[in-house]
N, C-alpha and C positions, 0 to 999 in steps of 0.2 A: 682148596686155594691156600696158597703159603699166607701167612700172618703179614709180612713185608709186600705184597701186594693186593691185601684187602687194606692196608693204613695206606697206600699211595691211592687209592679208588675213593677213599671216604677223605683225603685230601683232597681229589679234584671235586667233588660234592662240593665240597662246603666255597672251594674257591667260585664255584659255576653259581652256586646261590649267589655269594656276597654281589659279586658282577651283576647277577637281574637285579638284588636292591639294591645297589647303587644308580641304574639304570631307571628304574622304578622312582626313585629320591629323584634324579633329575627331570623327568617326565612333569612329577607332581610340583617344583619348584617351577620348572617354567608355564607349569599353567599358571601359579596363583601369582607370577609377576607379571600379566593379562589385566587392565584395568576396565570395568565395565561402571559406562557413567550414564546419571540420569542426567539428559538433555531438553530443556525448555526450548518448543522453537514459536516465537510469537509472530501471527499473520499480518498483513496490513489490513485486514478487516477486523483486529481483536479475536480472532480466535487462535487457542492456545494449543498446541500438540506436546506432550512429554515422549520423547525416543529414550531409551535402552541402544546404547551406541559403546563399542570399543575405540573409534576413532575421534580426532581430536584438533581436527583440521573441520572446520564450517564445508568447506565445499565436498570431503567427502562425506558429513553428516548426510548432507543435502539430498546427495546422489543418493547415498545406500534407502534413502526414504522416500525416493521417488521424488524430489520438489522441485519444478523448476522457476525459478524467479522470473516473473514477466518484464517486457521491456520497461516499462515504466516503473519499478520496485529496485530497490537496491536492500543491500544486507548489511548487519554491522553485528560481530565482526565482521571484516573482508573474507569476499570466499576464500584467500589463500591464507586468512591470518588462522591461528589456534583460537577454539573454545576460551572464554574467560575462565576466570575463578568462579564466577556469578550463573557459570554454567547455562545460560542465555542468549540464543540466535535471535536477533530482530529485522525481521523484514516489513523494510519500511517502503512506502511512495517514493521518488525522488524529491528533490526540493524544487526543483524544477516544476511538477506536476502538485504539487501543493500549494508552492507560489499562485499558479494559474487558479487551482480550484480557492484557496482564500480570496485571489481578487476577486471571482466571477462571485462569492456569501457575498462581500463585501457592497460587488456592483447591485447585486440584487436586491438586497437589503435596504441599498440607498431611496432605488428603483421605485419600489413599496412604498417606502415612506412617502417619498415625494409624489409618485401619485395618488397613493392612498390617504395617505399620513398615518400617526398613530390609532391604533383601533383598540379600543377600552370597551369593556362592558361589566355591569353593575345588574344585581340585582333588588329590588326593592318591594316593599309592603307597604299599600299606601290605603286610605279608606276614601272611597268614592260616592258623591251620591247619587241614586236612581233618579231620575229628574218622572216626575208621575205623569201621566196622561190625563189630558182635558176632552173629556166625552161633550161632545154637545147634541143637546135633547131638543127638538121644536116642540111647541105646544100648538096643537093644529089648534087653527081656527081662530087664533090671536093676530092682532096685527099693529098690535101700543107698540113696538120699536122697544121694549126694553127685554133686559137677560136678568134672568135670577140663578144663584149659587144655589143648590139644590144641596149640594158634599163637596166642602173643600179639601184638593189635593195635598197629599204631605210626601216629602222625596222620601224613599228610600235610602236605606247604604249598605253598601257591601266595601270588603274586604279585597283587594286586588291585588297580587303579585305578578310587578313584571320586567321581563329582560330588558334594560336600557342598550343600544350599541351609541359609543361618541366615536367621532372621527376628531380627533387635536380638542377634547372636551367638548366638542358641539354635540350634541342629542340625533342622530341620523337617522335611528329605529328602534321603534319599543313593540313587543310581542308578553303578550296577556298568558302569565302560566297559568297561574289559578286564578279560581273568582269563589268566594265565603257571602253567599246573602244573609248578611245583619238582623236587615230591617226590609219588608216586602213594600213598594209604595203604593199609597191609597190612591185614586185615580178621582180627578176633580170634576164635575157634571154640574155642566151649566145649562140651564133650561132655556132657548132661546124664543123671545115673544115677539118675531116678526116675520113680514108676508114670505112665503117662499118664491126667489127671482131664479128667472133661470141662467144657465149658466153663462149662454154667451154674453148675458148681463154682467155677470160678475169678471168676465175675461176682457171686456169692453170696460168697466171702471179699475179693473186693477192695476198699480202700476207696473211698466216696463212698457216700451215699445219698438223695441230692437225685434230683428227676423228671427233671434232666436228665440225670445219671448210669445213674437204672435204665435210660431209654430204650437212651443210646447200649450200657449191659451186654446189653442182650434183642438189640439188633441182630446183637453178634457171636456168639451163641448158636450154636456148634460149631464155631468160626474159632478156628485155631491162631495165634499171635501170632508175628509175627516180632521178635525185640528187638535193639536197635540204638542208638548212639547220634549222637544227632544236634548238628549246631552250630544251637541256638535263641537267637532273638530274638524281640523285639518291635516289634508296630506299630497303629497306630491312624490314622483315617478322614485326619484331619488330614494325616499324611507319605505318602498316595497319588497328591501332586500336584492334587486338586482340592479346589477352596473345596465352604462345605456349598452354596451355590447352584447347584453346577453339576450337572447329570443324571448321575445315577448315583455320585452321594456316599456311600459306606460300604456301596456294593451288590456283593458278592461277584463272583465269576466264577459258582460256581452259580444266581445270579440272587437268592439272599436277602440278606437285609440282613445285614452281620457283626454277633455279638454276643459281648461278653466273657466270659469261661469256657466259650468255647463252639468259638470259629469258630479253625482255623487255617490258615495258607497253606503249602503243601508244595511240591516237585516232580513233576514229571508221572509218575516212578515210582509215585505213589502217588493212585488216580483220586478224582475227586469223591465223598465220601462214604463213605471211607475214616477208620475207628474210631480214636484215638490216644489209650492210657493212660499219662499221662508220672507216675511214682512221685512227682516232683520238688513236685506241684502236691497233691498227694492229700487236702491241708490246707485247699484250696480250696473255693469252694463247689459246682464242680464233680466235687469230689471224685480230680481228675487225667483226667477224660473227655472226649476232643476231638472234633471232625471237621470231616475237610479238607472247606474249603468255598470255597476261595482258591489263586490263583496269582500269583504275584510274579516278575520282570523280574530280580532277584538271589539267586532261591530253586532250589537246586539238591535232587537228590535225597537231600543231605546235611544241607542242612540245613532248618529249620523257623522257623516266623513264626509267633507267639502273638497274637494279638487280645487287646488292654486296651480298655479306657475311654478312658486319656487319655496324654496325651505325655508328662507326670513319670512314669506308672506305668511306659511303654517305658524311657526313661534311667533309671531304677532300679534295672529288670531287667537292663539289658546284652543281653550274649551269652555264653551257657552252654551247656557240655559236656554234653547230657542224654542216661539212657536212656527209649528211647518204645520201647511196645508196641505193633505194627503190627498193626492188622485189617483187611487188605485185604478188600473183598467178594466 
């Protein structure tokens, strides 16, 4: 080959390269003017998605991610406006549907209160005392009419934590977490020095003489009374923890309904249907005649739960040192 056409061949060489890198130059300049952005898209439930997105319009974000905005949701920006600076899609409720849902906290809240009212609860640690048991001893074959103190009783104390519930600061319910026995109580035994009567004597002098009184008297007809005294309160349907609409509102554990002057809740020492002549009540229209018809979560076999009508009549009563006459069956 002549000299004059190997230098026109390695001319077209070099022009046919320079053409692909320039070609090549342009290729790689318009990829890197490609903008690839990290995109925030926030839910209206708080939850967060980050996209990797070359577009820069909200509604084709949207699309290329599959999102669709429910009737009730709206976006900000608008699907047709540009991404922010702040690089953040917010899909929000409408206001419309916000409006509704703050009335409806609003209404219900109201709702609450005013049938419920405020509801507070407290915890507390308080020290209590065991109130002792009166044993009484006959001495056969005595019949002088007198008692002699054999061992006097001394209360115990214990330690008691418990959940208070107020409704607008009122006291509605208290539940017994723990209990720390201090001090054990010594148990008081009186020797009694008179004839033994029977019982429908003692149901014939005792007071009371209402229909509910004779009943529960004929029950214990030949049942010797244990006496003793107990730490009593009060309680009503109200501070059981349920409203009247809930099943089984004011329904005993015997399965009857509690009734005042009537019904009380005891320890398991003392079984369902179990007689209680508390002297304390005699004035009553029950004339002091009970029976255990209930069991209570803070009710030990020390002490006793009296059945009222209503919540002022329990805070009235307190809690009292009583003696009760036990007729076990």
């Amino acid at each position: 080959m002549k000299k004059d056409e190997k230098a026109s061949v390695s001319a077209i060489k070099i022009i046919a390269i320079s053409i692909i890198f320039l070609l090549c130059s342009g290729i790689v300049v318009g990829a890197t003017n490609i903008d690839i952005t990290n995109v925030k898209i926030q839910f209206s439930n708080n939850y967060e998605l980050n996209v990797l997105t070359t577009k820069t319009k909200v509604k084709e974000i949207l699309e290329d991610n599959h999102i669709i905005l429910a009737d009730y949701e709206t976006v900000k920006p608008g699907l047709n406006e540009e991404v922010g600076t702040d690089k953040i899609i917010k899909i929000i409720k409408s206001s419309e549907v916000q409006g509704i849902e703050e009335a409806q906290a609003v209404t219900n809240l109201e709702d609450i209160i005013t049938t419920y009212g405020v509801i507070t609860e407290e915890i507390i640690t308080i020290e209590e005392e065991i109130p002792f048991e009166t044993i009484t001893k006959d001495a056969a074959g005595s019949e002088d009419g007198t008692t002699r103190v054999i061992k006097e009783g001394q209360n115990g104390l214990r330690e008691v934590t418990y959940k208070i519930t107020y409704r607008d600061a009122e006291e509605i319910a208290r539940e017994e977490l723990s209990t720390n026995i201090i001090k054990e109580p010594v148990d008081k035994i009186v020797q009694v020095n008179t004839k033994q009567t029977s019982r429908s004597e003692v149901a014939r002098t005792s007071p009371g003489n209402s229909a509910t009184a004779s009943m529960l008297q004929a029950k214990i007809s030949g049942i010797e009374p244990k006496v003793v005294t107990l730490n009593t309160s009060a309680y009503t349907a109200s501070t059981c923890g349920k409203k009247p609409t809930d099943p089984g509102y004011g329904v005993t554990a015997s399965g009857a309904y509690a009734k005042a002057w009537y019904t009380v809740a005891a320890g398991k020492g003392y079984p369902i249907g179990t007689v209680i002549y508390i002297p304390y009540f005699a004035n009553k229209p029950n004339g002091g005649w009970f029976i255990v018809q209930d069991r209570g979560g803070a009710i030990s076999n020390n002490k006793l739960d009296v059945y009222m009508d209503t919540y002022n009549e329990c805070i009235q009563f307190g809690r009292r040192n009583l003696e009760c006459h036990i007729y076990v069956p």
